[in-house]
C-alpha positions, 0 to 999 in steps of 0.5 A, spaced: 588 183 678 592 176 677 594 172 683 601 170 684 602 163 686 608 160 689 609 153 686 613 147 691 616 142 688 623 138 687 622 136 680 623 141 675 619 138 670 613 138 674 615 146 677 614 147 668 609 143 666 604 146 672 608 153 671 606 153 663 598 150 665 597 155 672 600 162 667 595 160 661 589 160 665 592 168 669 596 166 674 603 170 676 607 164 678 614 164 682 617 156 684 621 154 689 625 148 689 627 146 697 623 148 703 628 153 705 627 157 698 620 157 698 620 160 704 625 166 702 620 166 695 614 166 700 618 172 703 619 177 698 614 175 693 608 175 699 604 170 694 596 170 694 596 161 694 602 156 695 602 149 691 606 145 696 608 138 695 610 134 702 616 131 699 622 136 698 630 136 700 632 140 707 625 141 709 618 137 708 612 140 706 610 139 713 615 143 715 614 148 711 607 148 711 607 150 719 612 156 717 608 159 712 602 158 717 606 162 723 607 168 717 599 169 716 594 166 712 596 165 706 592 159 703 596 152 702 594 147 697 598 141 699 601 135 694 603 129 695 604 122 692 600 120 699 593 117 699 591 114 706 586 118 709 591 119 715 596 123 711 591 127 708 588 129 716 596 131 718 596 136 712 589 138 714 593 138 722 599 143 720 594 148 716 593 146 709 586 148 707 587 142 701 590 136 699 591 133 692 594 127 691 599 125 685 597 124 679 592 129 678 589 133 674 592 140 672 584 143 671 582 140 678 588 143 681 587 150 678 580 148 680 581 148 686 586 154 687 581 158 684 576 155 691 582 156 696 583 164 693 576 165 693 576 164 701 582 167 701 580 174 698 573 175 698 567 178 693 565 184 697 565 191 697 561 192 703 563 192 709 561 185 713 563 185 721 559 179 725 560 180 733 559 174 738 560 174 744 568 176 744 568 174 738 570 180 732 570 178 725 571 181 719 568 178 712 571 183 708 577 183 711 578 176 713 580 177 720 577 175 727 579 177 733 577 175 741 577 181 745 582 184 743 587 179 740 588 178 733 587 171 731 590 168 725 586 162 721 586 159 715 582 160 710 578 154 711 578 155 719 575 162 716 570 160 711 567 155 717 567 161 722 563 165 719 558 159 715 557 158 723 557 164 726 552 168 721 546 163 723 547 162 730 543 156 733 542 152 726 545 146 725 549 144 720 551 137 717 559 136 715 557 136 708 554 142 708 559 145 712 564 142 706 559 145 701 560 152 703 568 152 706 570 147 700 567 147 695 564 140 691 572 137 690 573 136 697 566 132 698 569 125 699 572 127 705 567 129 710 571 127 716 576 133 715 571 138 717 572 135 724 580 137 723 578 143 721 573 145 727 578 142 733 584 147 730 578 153 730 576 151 737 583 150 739 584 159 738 577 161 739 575 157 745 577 159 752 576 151 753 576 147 747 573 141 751 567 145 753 567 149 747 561 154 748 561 157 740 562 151 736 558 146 738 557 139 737 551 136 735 552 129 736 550 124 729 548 131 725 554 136 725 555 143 729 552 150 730 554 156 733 551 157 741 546 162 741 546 165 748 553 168 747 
């Protein structure tokens, strides 16, 4: 089944030039102009990914992207003309799984919406569920929970989770991490997985300043605590 992907952008030409690109390669496409509109076509159409670029009239993307975050776990690749290191972690921090900068290449972003929907959706048919400590989490259907709450992540909170999770105790450098929840095109950008971490630990954790499921191998990376 083809993914629908909500396009966000104040320019018509850009909304067509990535519509006509984003449709040859299978994707079903809806657009939205403004930050008000994508959340009411967000609404109706519940898509599978949301390109979003961070300059838009009535609401920013970053407005946007926090709204869209409140809804569930849609994946969310961001577009912005930005190029410091600091706008790049704000995006990460209000819940973008992906940042692109302007201008781009429309094969490296169809690129890495494929990356994000692959985290998003899954690849397996046989039911996967990890336990630790309070900690349910469903591979399949890409959902976690603490006790018996619901915990709503990111896909890229998600795919770290059960990166770490799944091998308790070994330690993972950043790199790898990235590898395995991004894919090669984020891998200029280790750091980020550090955004991505404390967000995880800020829901999963009782006390993120002590965190006793992600922990911090200072000077390799993480693991996920073993005595559980």
């Amino acid at each position: 089944m083809e993914a629908t992907l909500l396009l966000v952008d104040d320019e018509p030409r850009v909304l067509d030039v990535m519509a006509t690109f984003l449709q040859g390669e299978g994707f079903r496409i809806v657009t939205a102009q403004t930050g008000r509109e994508a959340l009411e076509v967000f609404q109706k159409h519940q898509p599978d990914l949301v390109v979003l670029d961070w300059m838009l009239p009535e609401m920013s993307g970053l407005d946007v992207c926090r709204e869209l975050r409140r809804m569930g776990s849609v994946g969310i690749i961001m577009v912005t003309a930005r190029t410091e290191e600091a706008d790049k972690i704000v995006g990460l921090e209000v819940g973008a799984d992906d940042y692109i900068t302007k201008p781009f290449s429309l094969r490296e972003l169809a690129a890495r919406i494929r990356s994000v929907l692959r985290r998003t959706q899954g690849g397996g048919d046989e039911p996967s569920v990890l336990r630790r400590g309070d900690l349910t989490i469903d591979e399949t259907k890409f959902r976690v929970w603490k006790g018996d709450q619901e915990i709503v992540l990111t896909p890229t909170e998600f795919k770290i989770l059960v990166t770490l999770a799944s091998r308790p105790g070994t330690v993972y450098s950043r790199l790898q991490l990235l590898q395995s929840a991004l894919g090669e095109s984020y891998l200029n950008y280790e750091r980020t997985v550090d955004t991505h971490v404390s967000h995880l630990r800020k829901k999963i954790e009782d006390d993120p300043a002590e965190p006793r499921y992600i922990q911090t191998v200072y000077g390799v990376g993480y693991r996920f605590g073993e005595r559980l």
